[in-house]
NUMIMI-930720 format. One record per atom (N, C-alpha, C, CB): atom name; residue in three letters; residue number from 1; x, y, z. Coordinates in steps of 0.05 Angstrom, whole numbers, plus 5000, padded with zeros to 4 digits. Glycine has a CB too. Layout:
<atoms>
ATOM atom rest  nr    X    Y    Z
ATOM   CA  ALA NUM    X    Y    Z
...
</atoms>
This chain:
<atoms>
ATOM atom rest  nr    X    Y    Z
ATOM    N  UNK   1 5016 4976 5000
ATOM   CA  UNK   1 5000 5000 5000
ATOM    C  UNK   1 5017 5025 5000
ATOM   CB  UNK   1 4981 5000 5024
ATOM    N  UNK   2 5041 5026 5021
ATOM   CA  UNK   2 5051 5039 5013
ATOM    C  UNK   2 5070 5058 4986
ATOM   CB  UNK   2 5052 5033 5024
ATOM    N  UNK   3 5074 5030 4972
ATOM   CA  UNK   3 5090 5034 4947
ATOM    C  UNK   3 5070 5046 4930
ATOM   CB  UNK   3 5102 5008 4934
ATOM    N  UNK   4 5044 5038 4931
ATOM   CA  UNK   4 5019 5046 4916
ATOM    C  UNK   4 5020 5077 4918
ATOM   CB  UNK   4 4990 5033 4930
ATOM    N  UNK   5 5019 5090 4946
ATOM   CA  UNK   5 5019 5114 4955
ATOM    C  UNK   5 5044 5140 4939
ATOM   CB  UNK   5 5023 5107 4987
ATOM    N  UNK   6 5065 5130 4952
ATOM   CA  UNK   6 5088 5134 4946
ATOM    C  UNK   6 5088 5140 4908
ATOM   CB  UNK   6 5104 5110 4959
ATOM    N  UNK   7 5074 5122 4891
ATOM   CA  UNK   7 5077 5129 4867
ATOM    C  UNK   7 5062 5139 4854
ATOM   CB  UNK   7 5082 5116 4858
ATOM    N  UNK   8 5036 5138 4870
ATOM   CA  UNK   8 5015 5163 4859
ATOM    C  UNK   8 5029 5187 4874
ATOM   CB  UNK   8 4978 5158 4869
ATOM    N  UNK   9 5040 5199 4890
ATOM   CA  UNK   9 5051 5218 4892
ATOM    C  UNK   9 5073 5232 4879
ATOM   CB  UNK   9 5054 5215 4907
ATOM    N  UNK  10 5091 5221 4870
ATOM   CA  UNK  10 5107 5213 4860
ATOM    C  UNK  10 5093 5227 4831
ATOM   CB  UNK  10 5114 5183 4867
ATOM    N  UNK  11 5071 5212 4810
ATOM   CA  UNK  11 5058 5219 4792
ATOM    C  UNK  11 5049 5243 4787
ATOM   CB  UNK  11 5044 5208 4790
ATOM    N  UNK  12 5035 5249 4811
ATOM   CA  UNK  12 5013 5274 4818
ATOM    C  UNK  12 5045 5295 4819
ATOM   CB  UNK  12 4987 5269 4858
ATOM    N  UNK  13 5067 5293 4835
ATOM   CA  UNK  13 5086 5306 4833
ATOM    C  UNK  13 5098 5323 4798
ATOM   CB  UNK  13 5104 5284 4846
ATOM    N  UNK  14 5098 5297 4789
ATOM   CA  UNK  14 5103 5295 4757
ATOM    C  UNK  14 5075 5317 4745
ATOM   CB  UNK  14 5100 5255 4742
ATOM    N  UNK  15 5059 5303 4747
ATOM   CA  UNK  15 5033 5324 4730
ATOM    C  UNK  15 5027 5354 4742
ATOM   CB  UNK  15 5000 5308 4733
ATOM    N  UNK  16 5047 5361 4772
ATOM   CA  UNK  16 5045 5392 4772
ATOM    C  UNK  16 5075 5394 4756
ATOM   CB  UNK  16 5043 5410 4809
ATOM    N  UNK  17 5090 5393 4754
ATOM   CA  UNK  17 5118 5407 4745
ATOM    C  UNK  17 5118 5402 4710
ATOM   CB  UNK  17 5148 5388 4763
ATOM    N  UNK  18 5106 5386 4704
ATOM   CA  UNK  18 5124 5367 4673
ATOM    C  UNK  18 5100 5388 4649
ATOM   CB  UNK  18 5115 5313 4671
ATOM    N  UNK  19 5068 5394 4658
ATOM   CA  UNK  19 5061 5407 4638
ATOM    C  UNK  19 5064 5436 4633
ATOM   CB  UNK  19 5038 5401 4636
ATOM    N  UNK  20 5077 5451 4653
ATOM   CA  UNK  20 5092 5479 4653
ATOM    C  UNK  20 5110 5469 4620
ATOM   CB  UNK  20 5118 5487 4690
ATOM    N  UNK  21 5127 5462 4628
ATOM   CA  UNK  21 5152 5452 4617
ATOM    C  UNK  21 5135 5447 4586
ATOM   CB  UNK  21 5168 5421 4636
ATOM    N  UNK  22 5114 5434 4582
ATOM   CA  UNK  22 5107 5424 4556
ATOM    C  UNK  22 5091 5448 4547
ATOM   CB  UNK  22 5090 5395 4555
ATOM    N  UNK  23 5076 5467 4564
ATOM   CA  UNK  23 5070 5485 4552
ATOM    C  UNK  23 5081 5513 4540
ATOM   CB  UNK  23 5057 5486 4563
ATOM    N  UNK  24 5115 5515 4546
ATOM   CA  UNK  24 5132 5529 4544
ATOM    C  UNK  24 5143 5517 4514
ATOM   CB  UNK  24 5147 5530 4569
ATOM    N  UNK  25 5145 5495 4514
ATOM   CA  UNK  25 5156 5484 4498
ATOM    C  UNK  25 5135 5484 4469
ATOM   CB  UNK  25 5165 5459 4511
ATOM    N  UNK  26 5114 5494 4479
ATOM   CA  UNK  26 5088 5485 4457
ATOM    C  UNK  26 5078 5456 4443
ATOM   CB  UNK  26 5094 5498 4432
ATOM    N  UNK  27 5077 5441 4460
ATOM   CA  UNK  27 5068 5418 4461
ATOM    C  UNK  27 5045 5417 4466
ATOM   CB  UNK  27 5079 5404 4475
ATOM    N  UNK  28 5036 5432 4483
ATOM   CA  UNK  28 5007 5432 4486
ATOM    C  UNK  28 4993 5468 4504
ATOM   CB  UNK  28 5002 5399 4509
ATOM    N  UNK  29 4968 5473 4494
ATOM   CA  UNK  29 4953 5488 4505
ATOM    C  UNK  29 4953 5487 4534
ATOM   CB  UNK  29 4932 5486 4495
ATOM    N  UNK  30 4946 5518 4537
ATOM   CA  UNK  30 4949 5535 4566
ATOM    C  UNK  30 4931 5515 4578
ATOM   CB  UNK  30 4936 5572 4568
ATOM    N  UNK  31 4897 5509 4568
ATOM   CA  UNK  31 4874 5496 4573
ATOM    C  UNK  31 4879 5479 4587
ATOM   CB  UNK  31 4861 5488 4555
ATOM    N  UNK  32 4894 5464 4572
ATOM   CA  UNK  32 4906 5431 4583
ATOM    C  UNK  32 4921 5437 4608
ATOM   CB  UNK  32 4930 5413 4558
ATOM    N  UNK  33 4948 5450 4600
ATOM   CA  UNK  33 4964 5451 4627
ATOM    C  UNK  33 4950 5459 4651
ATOM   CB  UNK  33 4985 5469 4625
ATOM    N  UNK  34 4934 5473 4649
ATOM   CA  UNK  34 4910 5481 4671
ATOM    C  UNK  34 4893 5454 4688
ATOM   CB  UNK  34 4885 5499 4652
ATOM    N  UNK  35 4884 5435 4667
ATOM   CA  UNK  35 4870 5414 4675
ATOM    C  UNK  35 4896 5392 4689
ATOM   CB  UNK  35 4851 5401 4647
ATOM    N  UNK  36 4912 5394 4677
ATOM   CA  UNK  36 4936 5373 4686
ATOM    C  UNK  36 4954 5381 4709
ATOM   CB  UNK  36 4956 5368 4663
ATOM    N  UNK  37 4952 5410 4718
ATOM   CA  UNK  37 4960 5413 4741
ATOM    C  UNK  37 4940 5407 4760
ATOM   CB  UNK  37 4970 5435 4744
ATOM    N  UNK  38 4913 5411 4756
ATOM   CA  UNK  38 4893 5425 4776
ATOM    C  UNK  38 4897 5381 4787
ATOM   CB  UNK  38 4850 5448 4757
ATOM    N  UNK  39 4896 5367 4768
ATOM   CA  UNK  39 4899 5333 4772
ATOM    C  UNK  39 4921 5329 4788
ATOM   CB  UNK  39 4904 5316 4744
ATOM    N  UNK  40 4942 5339 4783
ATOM   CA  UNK  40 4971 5331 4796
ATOM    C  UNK  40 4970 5340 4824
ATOM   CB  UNK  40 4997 5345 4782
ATOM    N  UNK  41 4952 5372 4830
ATOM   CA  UNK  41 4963 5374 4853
ATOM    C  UNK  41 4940 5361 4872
ATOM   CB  UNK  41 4971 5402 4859
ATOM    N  UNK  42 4915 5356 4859
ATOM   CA  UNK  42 4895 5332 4873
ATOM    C  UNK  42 4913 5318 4888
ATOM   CB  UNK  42 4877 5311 4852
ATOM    N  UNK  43 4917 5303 4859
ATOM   CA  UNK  43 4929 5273 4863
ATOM    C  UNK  43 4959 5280 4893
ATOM   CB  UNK  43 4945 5260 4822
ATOM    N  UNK  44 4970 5300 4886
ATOM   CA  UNK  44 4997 5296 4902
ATOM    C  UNK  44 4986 5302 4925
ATOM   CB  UNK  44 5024 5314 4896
ATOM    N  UNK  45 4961 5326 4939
ATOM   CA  UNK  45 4953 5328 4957
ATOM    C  UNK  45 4942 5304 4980
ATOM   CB  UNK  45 4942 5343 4949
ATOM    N  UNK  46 4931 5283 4965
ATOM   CA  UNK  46 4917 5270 4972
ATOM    C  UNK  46 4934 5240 4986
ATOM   CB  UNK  46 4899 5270 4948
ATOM    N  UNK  47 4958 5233 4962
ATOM   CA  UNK  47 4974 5213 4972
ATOM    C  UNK  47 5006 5224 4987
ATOM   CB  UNK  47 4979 5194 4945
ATOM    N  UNK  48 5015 5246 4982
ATOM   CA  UNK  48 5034 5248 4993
ATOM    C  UNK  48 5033 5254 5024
ATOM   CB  UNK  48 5046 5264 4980
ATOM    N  UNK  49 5011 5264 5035
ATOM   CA  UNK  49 5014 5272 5069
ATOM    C  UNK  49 5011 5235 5082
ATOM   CB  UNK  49 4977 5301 5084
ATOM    N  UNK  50 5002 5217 5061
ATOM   CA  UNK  50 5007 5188 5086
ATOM    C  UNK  50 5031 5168 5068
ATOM   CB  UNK  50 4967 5161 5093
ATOM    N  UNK  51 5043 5180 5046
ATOM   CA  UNK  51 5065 5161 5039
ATOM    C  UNK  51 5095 5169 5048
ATOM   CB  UNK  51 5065 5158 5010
ATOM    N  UNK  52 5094 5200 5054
ATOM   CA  UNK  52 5120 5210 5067
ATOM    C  UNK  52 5121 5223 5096
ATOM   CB  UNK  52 5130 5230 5049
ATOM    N  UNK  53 5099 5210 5111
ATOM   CA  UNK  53 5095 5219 5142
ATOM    C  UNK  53 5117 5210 5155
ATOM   CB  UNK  53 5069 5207 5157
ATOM    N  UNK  54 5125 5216 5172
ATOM   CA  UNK  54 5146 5200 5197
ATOM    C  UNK  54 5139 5192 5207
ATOM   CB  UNK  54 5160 5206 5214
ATOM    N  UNK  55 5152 5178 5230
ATOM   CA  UNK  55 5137 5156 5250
ATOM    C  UNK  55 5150 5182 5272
ATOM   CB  UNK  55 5151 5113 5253
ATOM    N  UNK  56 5144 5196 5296
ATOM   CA  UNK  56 5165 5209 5315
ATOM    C  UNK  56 5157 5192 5334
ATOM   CB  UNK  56 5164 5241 5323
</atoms>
């Protein structure tokens, strides 16, 4: 479960940073990069606070 976690974060990580980058590059519309961040930072919000918690 954890590895599960860890790589949807990991993903969601990828889909805020990687469509800047493609929309600079013109690969794809503002539109899109808009929808693909608003997904990434779901997604990273959602799995990263229980795949990179500590134990104190």
């Amino acid at each position: 479960m954890k590895i599960l976690l860890k790589t949807g974060a990991w993903i969601g990580f990828g889909l805020t940073l990687i469509p800047a980058l493609l929309v600079w590059s013109g690969v794809i519309n503002l539109d899109m990069n808009k929808t693909l961040m608003l997904l990434g930072t779901v997604i990273w919000f959602v799995c990263a606070p229980f795949a990179f918690k500590r134990k104190v």
